[in-house]
SEMARPA-649191 format. One line per 2 residues: number of its first residue (from 1); their letters; for each residue x, y, z of N, C-alpha, C, O. Coordinates in Angstrom, 1 decimal. Layout:
// residues N
NUM) A) X:Y:Z:X:Y:Z:X:Y:Z:X:Y:Z | ...
// end
This chain:
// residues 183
1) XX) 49.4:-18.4:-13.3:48.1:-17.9:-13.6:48.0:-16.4:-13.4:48.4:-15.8:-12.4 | 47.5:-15.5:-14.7:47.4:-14.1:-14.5:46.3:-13.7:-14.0:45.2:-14.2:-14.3
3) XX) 46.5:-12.7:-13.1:45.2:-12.0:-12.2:44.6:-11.0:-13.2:45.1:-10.2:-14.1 | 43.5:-11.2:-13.0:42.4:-10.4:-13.7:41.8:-9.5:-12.7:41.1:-9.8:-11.8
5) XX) 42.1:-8.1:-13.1:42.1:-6.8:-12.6:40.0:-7.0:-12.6:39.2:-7.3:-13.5 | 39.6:-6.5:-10.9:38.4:-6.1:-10.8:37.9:-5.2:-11.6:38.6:-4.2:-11.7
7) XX) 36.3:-5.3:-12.5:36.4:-3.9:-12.8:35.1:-3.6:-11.9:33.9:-3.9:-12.1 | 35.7:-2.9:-11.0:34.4:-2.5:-9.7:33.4:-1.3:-10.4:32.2:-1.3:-10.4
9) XX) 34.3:0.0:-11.2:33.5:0.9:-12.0:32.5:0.7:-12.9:32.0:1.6:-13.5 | 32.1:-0.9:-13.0:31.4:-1.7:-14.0:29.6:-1.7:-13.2:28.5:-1.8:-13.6
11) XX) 30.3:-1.7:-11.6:29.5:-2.3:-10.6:28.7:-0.9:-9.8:27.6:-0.7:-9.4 | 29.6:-0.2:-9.9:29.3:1.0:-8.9:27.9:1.3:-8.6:27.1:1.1:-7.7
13) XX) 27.9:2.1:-10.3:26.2:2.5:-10.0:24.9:1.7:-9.8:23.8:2.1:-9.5 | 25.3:0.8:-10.1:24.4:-0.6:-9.9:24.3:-0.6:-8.8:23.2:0.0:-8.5
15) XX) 25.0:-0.9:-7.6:25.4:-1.1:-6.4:24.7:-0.4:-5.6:24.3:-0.9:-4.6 | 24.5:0.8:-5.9:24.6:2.3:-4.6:23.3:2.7:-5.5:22.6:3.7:-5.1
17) XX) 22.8:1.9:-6.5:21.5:2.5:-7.0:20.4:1.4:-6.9:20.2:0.8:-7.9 | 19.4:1.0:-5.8:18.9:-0.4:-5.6:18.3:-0.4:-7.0:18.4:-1.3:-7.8
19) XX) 17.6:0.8:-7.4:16.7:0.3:-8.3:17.2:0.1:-10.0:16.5:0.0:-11.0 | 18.9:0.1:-9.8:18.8:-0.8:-11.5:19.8:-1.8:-10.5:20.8:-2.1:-11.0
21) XX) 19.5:-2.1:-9.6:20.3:-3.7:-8.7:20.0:-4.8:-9.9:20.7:-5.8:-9.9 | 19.1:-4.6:-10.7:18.4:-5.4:-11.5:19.3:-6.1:-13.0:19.3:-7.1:-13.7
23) XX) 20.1:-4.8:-13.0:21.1:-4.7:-14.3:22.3:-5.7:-13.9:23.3:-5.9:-14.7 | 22.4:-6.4:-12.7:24.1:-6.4:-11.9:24.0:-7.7:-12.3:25.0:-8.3:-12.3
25) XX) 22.3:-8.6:-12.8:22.3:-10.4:-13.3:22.5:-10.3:-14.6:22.0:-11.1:-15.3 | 23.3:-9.2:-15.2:23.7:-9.3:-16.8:24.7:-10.5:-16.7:25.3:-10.6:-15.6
27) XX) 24.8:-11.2:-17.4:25.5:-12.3:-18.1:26.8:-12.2:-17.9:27.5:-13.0:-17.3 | 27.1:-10.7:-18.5:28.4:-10.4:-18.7:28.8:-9.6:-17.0:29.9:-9.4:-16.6
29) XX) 28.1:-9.4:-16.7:29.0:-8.6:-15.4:28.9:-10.0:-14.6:29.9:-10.5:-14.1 | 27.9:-10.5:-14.5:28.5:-12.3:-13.6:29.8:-12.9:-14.2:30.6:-13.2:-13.4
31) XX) 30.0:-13.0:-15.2:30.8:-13.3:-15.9:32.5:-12.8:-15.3:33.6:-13.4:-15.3 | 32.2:-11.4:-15.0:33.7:-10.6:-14.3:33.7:-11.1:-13.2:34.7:-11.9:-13.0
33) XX) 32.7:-10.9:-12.2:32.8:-11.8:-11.1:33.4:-13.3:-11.3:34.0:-13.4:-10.3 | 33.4:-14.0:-11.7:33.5:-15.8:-11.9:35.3:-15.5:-12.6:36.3:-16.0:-12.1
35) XX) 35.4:-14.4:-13.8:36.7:-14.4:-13.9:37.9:-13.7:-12.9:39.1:-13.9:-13.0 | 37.6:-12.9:-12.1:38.5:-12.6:-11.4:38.4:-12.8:-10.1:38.8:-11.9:-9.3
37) XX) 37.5:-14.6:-9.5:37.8:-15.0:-8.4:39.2:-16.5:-8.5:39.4:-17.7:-8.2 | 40.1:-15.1:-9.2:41.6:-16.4:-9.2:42.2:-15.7:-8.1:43.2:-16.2:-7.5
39) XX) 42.0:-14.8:-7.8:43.3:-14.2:-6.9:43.4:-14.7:-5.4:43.4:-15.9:-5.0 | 43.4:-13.8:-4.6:43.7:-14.8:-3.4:42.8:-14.9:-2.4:41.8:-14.2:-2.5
41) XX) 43.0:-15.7:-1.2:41.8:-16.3:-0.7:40.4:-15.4:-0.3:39.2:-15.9:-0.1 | 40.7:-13.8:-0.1:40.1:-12.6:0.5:39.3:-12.3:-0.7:38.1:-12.6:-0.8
43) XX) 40.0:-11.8:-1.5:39.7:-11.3:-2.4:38.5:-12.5:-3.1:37.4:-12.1:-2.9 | 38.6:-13.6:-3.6:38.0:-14.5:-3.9:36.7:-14.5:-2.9:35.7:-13.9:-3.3
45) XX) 36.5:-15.0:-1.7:35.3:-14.4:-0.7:34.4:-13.1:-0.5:33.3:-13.0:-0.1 | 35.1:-12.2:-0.9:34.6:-10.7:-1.1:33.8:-10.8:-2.2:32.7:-10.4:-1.9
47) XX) 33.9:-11.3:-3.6:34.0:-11.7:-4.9:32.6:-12.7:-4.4:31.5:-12.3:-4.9 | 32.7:-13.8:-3.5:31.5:-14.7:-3.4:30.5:-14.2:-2.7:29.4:-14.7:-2.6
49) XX) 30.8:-13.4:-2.2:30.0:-12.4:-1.6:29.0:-11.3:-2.3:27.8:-11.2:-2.1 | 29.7:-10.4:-3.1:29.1:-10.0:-4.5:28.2:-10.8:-5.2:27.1:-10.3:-5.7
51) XX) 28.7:-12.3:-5.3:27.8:-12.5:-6.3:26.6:-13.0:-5.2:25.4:-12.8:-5.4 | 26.9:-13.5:-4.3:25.5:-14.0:-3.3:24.2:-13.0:-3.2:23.0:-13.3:-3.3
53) XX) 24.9:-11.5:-3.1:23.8:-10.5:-3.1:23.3:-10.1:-4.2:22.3:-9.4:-4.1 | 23.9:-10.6:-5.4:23.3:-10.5:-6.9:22.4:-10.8:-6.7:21.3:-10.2:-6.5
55) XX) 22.9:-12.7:-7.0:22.2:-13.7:-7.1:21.1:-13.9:-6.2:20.2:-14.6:-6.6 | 20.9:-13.4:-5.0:20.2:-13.7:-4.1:19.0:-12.5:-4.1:17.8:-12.5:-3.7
57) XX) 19.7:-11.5:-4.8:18.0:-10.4:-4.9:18.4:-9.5:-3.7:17.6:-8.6:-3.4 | 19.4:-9.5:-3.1:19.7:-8.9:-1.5:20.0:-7.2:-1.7:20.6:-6.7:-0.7
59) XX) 19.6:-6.4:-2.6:20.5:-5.3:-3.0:19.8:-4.5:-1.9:20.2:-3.9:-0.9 | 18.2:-4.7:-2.5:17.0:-4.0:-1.4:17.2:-3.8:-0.3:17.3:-2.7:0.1
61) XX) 17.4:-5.6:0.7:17.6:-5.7:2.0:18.8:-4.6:2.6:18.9:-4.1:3.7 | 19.7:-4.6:1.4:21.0:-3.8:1.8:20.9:-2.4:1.9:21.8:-1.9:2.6
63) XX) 20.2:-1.7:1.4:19.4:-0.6:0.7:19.1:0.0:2.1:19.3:1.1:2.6 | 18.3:-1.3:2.7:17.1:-0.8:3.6:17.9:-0.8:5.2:17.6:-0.2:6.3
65) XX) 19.0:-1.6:5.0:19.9:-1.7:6.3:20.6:-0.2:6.6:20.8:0.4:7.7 | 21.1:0.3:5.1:21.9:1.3:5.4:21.1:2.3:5.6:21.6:3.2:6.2
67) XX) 19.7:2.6:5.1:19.0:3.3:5.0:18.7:3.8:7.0:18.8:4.8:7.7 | 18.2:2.4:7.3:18.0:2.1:8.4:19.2:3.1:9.7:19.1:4.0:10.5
69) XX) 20.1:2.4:9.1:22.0:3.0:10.0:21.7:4.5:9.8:21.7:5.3:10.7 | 21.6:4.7:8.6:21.4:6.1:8.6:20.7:6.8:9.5:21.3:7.5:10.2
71) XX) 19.5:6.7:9.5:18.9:7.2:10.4:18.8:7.4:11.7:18.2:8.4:12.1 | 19.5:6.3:12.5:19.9:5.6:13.7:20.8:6.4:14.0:21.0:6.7:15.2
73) XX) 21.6:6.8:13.1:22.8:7.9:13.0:22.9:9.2:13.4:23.8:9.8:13.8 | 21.3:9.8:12.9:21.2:11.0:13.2:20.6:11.4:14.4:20.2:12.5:14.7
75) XX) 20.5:10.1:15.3:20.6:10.1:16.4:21.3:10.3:17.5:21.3:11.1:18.5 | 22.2:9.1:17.1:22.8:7.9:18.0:24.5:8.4:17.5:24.5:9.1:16.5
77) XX) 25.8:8.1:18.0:26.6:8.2:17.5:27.5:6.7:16.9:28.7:6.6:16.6 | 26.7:5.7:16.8:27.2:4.5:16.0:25.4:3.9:15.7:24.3:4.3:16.2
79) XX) 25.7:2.9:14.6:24.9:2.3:14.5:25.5:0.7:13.9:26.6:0.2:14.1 | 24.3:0.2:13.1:24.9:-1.4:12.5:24.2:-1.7:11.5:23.0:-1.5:11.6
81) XX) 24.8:-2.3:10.2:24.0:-2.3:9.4:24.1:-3.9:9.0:24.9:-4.5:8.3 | 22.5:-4.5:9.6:22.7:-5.6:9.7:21.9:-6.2:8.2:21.3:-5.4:7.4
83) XX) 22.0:-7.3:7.9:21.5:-8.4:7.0:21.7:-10.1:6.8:22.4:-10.9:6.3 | 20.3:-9.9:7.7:20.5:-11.9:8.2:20.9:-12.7:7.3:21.7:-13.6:7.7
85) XX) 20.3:-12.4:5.7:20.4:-13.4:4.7:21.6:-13.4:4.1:22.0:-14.3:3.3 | 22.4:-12.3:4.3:24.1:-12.0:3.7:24.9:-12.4:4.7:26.1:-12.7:4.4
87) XX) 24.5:-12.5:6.3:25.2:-13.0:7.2:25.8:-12.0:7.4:26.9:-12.2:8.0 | 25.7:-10.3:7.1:26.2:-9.3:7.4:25.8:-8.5:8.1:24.8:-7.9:8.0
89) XX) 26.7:-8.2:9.0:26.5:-7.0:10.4:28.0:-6.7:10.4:29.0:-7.4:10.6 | 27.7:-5.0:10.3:28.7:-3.8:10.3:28.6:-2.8:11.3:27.5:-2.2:11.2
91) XX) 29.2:-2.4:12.1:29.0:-1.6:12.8:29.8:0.2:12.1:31.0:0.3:11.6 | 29.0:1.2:12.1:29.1:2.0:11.8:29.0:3.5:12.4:27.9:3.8:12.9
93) XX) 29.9:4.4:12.5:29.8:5.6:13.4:29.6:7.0:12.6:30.1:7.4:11.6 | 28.5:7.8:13.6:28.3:9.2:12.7:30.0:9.4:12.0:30.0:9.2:10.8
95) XX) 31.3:9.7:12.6:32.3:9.9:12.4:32.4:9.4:10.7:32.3:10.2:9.7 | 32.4:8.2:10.7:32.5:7.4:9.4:31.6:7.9:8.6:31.9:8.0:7.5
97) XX) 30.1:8.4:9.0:29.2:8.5:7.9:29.5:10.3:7.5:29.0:10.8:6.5 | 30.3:10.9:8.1:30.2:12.5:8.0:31.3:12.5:6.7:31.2:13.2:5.7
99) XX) 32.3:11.7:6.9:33.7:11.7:6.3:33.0:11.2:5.0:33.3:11.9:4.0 | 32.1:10.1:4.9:31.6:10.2:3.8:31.1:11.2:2.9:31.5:11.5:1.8
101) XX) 30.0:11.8:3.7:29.3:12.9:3.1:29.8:13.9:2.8:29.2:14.7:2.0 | 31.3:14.4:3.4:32.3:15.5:3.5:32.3:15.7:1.9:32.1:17.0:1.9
103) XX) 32.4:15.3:0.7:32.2:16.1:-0.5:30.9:16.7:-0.7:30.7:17.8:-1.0 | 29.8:15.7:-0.4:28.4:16.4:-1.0:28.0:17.2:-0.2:27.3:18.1:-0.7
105) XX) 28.3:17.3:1.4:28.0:18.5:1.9:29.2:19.9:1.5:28.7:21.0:1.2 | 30.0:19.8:1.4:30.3:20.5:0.4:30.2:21.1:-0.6:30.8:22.2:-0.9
107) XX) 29.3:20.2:-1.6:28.8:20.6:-3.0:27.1:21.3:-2.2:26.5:22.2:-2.9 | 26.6:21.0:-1.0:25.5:21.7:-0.7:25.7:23.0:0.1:24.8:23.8:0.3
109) XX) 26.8:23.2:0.5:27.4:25.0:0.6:27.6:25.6:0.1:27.2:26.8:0.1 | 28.5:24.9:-1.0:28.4:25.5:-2.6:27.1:26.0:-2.9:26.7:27.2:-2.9
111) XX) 26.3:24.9:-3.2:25.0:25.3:-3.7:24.1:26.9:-2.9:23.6:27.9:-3.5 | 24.0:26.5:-1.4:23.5:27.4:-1.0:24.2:28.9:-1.4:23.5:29.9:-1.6
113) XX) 25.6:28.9:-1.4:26.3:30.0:-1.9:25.4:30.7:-2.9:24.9:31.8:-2.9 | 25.4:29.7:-3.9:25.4:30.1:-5.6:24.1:30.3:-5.4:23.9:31.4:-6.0
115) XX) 22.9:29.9:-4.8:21.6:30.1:-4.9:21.4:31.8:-4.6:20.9:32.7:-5.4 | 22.0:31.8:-3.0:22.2:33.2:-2.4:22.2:34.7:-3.3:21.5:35.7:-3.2
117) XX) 23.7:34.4:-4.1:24.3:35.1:-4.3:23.4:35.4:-5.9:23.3:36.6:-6.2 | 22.9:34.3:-7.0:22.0:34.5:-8.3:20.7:34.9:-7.7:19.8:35.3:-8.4
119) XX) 20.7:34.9:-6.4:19.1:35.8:-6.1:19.3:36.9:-5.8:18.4:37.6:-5.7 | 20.9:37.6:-5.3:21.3:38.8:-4.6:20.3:39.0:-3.3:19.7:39.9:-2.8
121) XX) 20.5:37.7:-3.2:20.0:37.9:-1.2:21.3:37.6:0.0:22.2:36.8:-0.1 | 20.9:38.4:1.1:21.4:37.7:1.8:21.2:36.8:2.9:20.1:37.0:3.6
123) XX) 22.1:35.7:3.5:21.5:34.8:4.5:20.2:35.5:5.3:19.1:35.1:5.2 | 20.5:36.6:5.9:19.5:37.2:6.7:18.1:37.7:6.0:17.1:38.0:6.6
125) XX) 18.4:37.8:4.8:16.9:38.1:4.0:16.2:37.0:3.8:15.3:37.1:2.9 | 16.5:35.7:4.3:15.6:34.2:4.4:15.1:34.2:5.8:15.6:34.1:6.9
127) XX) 13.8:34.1:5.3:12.6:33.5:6.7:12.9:32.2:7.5:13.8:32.3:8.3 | 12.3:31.2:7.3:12.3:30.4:7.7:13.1:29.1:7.1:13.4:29.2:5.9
129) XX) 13.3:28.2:7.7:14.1:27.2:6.5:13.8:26.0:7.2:14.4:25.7:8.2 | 13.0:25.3:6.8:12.3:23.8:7.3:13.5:22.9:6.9:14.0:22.9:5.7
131) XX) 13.9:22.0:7.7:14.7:20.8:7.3:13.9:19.8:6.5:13.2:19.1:7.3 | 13.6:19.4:5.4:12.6:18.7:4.9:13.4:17.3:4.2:14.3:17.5:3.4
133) XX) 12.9:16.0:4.7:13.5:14.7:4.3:14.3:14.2:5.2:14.6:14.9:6.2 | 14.9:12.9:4.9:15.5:12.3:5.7:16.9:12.9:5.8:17.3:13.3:6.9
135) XX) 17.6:12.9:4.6:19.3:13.6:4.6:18.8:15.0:5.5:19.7:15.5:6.1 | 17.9:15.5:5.6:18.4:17.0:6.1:18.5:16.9:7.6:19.1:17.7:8.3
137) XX) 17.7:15.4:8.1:17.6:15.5:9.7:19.2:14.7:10.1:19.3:14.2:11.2 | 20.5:14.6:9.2:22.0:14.3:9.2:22.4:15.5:10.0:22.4:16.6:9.5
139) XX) 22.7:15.3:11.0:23.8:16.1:12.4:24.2:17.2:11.1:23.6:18.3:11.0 | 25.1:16.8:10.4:26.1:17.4:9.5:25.6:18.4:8.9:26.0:19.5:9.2
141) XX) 24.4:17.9:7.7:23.1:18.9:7.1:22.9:20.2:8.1:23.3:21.4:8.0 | 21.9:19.3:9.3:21.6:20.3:9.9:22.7:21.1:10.2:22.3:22.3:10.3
143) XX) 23.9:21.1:10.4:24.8:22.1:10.9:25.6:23.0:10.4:26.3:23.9:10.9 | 25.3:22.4:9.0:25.5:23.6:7.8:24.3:24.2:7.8:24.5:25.4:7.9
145) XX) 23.2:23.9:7.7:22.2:24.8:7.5:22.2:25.7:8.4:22.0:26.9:8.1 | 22.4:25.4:10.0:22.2:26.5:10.7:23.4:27.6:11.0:23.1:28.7:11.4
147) XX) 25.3:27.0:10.5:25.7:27.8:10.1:25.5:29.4:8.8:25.8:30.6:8.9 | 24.6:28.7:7.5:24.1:29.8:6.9:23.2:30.5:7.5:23.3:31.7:7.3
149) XX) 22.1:30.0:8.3:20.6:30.4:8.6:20.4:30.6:9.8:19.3:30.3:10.1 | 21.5:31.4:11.1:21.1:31.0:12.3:20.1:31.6:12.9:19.7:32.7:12.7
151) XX) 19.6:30.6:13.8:18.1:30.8:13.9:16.8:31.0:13.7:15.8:31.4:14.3 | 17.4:30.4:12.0:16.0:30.4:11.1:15.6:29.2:10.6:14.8:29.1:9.8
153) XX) 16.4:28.0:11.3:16.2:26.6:10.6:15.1:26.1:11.7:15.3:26.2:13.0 | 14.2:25.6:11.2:13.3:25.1:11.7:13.3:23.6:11.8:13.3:23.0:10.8
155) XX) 13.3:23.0:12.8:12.9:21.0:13.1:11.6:20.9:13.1:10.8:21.6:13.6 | 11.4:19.6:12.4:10.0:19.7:11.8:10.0:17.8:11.7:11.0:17.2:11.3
157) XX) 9.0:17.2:11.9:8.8:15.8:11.0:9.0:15.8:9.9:8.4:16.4:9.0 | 10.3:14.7:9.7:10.7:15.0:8.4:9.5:13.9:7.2:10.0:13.4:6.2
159) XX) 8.4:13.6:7.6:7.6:13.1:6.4:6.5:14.5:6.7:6.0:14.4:5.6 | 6.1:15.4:7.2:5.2:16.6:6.9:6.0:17.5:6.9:5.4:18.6:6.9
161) XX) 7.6:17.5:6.8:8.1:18.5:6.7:7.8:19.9:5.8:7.7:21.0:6.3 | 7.8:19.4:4.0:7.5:20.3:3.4:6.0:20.9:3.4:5.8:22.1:3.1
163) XX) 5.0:20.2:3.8:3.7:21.3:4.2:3.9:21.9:5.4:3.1:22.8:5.7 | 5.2:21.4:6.5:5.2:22.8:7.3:6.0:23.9:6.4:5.9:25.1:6.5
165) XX) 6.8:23.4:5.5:7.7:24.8:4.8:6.8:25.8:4.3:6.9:27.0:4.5 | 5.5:25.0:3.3:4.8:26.1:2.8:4.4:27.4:3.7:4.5:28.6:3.6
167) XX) 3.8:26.3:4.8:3.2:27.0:5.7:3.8:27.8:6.8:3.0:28.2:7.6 | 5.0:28.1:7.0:6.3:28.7:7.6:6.1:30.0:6.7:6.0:31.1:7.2
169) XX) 6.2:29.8:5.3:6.7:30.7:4.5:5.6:31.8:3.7:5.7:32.8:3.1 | 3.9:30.7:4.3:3.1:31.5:4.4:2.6:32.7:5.6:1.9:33.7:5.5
171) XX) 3.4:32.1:6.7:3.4:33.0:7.9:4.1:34.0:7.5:3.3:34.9:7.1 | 5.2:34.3:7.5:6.2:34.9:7.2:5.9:35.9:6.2:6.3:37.1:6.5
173) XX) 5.3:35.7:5.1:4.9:36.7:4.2:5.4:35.8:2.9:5.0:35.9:1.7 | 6.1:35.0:3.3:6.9:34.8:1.9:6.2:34.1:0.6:5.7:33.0:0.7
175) XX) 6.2:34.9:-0.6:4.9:34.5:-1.8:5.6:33.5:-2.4:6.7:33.8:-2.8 | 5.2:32.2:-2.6:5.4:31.5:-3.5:5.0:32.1:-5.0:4.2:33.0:-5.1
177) XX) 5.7:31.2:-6.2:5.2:31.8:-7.3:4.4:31.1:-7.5:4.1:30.0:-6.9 | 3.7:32.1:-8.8:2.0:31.6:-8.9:3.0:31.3:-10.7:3.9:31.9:-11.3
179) XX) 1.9:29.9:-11.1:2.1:29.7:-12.5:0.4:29.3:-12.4:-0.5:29.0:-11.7 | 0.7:29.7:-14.3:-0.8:28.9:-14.7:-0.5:28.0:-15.5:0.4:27.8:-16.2
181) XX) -1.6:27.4:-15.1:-1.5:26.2:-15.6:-2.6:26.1:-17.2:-3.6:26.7:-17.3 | -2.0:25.4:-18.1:-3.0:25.3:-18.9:-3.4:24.2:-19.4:-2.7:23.2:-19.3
183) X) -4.8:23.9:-20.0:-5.1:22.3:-20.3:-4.9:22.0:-21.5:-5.1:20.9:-22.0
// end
C-alpha cells in the first residue's frame, strides 16, 4: 500500500485562522484527511484528531485555549492549553512561546527600525510609548520595546490602553494629525 504524502500547507491557514475554521468541512480537504490515514498507527490518530476538531466545530475552543495560555504566559512562566471536548491538555512554557515568536519579533525591530529611520527620528525624540493590546503585554514585546524606548514605555490596561496613548501623547505635546473629513 502507497503512503499518501500529508498536504498540511492545504490546512495551515485554516488552522491558525479560527475565522475561515469554516473552509477546513470542504469536501475535498476531508477527503485528504480520510486518504492519508493509511500510514501508521500515530500518524493515523493525529489524522483522527484533525478531523474530530473539524468535524466537531472545536477550532474556536482551540482559538480560545491558546489565546487563554497566552496570556497566562505573560505572566506566569508555563501555562496549559486545555480542551475538554478534544481531550486535550498541553502544557506550555514562556521559553517555547518566545522561540516561536523569535521571527515576528524580529520582523517588529525591523519595523521599528524602518519607521524611525523614514521619519528621521531618533529613539530619544519619542515621548511616550503605551503598550497597547494583548501581544504587547508578551515579556518578549515588552522587552524590545523597552530596549528601543528606555524609559519611555508605558504599562497600561491593555483593553484602555490606546486612549491612554492618546492621552500620553497629548501630555507630552505630541500633535496627532488632523484630517478632514468630508460627507
Amino acid at each position: 500500500m502507497q503512503r499518501v504524502r500529508f498536504a498540511f500547507e492545504r490546512f495551515g491557514e485554516r488552522l491558525l485562522n479560527w475565522p475561515l475554521a469554516y473552509q477546513l468541512k470542504d469536501k475535498e480537504l476531508l477527503a485528504v484527511i480520510e486518504r492519508a490515514m493509511t500510514g501508521d498507527e500515530a500518524t493515523c490518530t493525529r489524522l483522527e484528531r484533525l478531523q474530530e476538531l473539524i468535524e466537531g466545530n472545536h477550532s474556536y475552543r482551540v482559538f480560545r485555549a491558546i489565546e487563554r495560555a497566552k496570556c497566562e504566559l505573560s505572566e506566569a512562566d508555563d501555562a496549559r492549553i486545555e480542551v475538554d471536548e478534544l481531550d486535550l491538555d498541553v502544557r506550555v512554557t514562556r521559553n517555547q512561546l518566545e522561540a516561536l515568536l523569535g521571527p515576528m519579533l524580529e520582523q517588529i525591530d525591523q519595523a521599528i527600525t524602518h519607521v524611525l529611520r523614514s521619519a528621521k527620528l531618533e529613539p530619544a525624540d519619542i515621548g511616550p510609548v503605551v503598550r497597547t493590546g494583548g501581544s504587547a503585554q508578551i515579556p518578549a514585546v515588552g522587552a524590545l520595546l523597552h530596549a528601543h524606548f528606555p524609559g519611555r514605555v508605558v504599562d497600561h490596561d491593555a483593553f484602555t490602553s490606546i486612549a491612554a496613548g492618546l492621552a500620553a501623547g497629548r501630555e507630552s505635546g505630541t500633535r496627532l494629525p488632523h484630517r478632514e473629513h468630508r460627507a
